[in-house]
N, C-alpha and C positions, 0 to 999 in steps of 0.2 A: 186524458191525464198523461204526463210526460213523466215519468218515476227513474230515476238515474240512483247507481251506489252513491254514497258520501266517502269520497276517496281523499281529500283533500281540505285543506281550514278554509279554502276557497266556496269549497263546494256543500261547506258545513255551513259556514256564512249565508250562502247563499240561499239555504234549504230554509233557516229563520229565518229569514226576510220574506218568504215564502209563506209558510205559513203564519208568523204574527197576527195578520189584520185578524185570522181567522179568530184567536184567544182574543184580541180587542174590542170583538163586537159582541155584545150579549144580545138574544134573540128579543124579540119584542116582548110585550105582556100578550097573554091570551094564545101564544103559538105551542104547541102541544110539539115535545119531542117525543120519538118513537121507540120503541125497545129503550136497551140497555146500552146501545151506542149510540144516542143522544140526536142523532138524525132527527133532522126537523121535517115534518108533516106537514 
């Protein structure tokens, strides 16, 4: 994992782009997430 500040609209941009797909995909039926932060199993 490469973790950099958001110093700039460049780099703010960049960070959404980044994570999107991640809110885009909803986990399958039947996948059990774990704790309270949502961690899939």
């Amino acid at each position: 994992m490469n973790i950099k500040p958001i110093r700039t609209e460049q780099d703010y941009q960049g960070a959404l782009k980044a994570i999107a797909p991640l809110f885009d995909n909803q986990p399958e039926m039947g996948i059990r997430l774990h704790g309270s932060h949502g961690v899939i199993n």
